[in-house]
N, C-alpha and C positions, 0 to 999 in steps of 0.2 A: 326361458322357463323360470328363472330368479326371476325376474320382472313380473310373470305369473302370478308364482309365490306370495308376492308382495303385495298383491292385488287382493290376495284370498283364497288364492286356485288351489287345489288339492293335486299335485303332481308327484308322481313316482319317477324318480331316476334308476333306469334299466343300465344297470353295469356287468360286466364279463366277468367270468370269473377267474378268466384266464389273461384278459388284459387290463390291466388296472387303466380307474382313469388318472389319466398322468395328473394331474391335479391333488390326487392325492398324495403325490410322491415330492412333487416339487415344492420347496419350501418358499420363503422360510415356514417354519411351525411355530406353533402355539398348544402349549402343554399334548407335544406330540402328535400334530394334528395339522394339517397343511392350510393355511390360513386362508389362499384362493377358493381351497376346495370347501371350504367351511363358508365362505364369503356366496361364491355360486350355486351351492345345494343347500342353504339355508331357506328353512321351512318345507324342505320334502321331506317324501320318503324313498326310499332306496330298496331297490331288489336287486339281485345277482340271479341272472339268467344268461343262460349259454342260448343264443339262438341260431347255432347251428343245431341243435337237437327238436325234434316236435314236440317234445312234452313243452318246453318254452314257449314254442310259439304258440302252441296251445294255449298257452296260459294269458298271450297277450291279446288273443283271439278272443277269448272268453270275458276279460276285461274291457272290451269295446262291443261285443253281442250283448254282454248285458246292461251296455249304457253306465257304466260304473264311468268310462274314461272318454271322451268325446270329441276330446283334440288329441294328434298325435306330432310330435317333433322330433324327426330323426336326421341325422349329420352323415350320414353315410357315401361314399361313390355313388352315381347311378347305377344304377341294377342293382344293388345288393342287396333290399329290400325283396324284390322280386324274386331274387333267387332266393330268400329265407321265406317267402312266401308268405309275406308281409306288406307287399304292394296298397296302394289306393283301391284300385278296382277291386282287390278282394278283400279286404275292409269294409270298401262303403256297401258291401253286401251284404254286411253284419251291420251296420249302423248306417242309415244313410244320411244322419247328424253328423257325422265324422267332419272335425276339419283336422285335415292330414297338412303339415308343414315337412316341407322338403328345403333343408339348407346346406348348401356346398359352396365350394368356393368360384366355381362358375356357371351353378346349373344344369338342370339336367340334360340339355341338348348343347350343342354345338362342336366348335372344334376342339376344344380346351374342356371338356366336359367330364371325361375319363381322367385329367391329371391331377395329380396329387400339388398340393399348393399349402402356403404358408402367406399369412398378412401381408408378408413383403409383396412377395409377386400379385395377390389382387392389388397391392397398392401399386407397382410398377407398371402391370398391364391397362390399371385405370387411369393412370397419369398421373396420380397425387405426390409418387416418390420424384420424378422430373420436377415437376410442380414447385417444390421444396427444396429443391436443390439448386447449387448455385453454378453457372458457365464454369466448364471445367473443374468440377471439384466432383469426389464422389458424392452421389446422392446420401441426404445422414437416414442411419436407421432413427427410428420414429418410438417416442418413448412408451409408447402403450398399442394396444392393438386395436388397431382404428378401423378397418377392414370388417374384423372381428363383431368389433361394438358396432358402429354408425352404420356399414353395410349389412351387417346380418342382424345381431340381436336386434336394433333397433325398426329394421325394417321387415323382421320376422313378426314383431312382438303387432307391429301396424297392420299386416296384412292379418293375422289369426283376428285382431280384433272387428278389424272390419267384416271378416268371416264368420265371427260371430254374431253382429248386425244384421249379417243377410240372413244367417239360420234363423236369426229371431224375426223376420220378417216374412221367412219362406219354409220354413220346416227344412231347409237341405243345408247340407256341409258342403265342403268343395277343398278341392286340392289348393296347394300353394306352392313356388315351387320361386324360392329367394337362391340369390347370388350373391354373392358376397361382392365380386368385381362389380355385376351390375350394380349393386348400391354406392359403390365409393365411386 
């Protein structure tokens, strides 16, 4: 979504109110102010909504019925969209411009789908940390989040574009549903 930003997009970042995003906590800072988190939410805007409540989801329902918002990008487990009742299918019945991005760390289906993961393990599982590593030595942790970047942001940011392409060609939006292991 910074890569959005940068483009021109008009993006809202939906934050908790009850769970900060760790971005803003983790330093270092800059006149008080988390320097990632300022580096990755530069040029949005920001709302704090609880969406386990309906008035929220209301709100983000109403934000995509009246074509205000037209791509959505959410990082959650599988299902939990669903269960806040925020899914694709009931979206694209409010918009059916929608292009809805789904990004996790293995996808919405399979075996590995439900688990909770960190850059490490998609990079273990995909073979990059073997990869890098030397016969008999631990594999080294890796300076940056590669996973993160090359498998998700950057293969997010490819698939919503091309999704835009096709809306501009067809009137329809379409789901998208990125991996972070499958990309690395």
């Amino acid at each position: 979504t910074m890569v959005m930003t940068d483009l021109g997009a008009d993006v809202i970042h939906i934050e908790s109110p009850s769970r900060p995003d760790l971005t803003r906590v983790a330093g270092p800072f800059k006149d008080g102010v988390a320097t990632a988190h300022s580096m990755l939410n530069r040029n949005k805007r920001s709302i704090s909504l609880d969406l386990k409540h309906p008035e929220a989801v209301e709100i983000v329902k109403s934000l995509i019925a009246k074509h205000d918002f037209d791509i959505l990008v959410e990082q959650f487990r599988p299902g939990v969209m669903e269960k806040l009742g925020l899914h694709y299918g009931c979206l694209k019945k409010l918009n059916e411009r929608l292009i809805y991005c789904s990004l996790t760390g293995y996808g919405q289906t399979g075996p590995f789908s439900d688990r909770a993961g960190h850059d490490i393990n998609y990079l273990s599982i995909a073979g990059v940390n073997g990869h890098s590593g030397r016969l008999g030595e631990r594999t080294p942790i890796m300076g940056v989040q590669i996973a993160d970047l090359a498998g998700g942001a950057m293969h997010s940011i490819i698939s919503i574009l091309a999704a835009v392409n096709h809306r501009h060609l067809t009137g329809k939006g379409q789901y998208i549903d990125v991996s972070m292991t499958d990309g690395v």
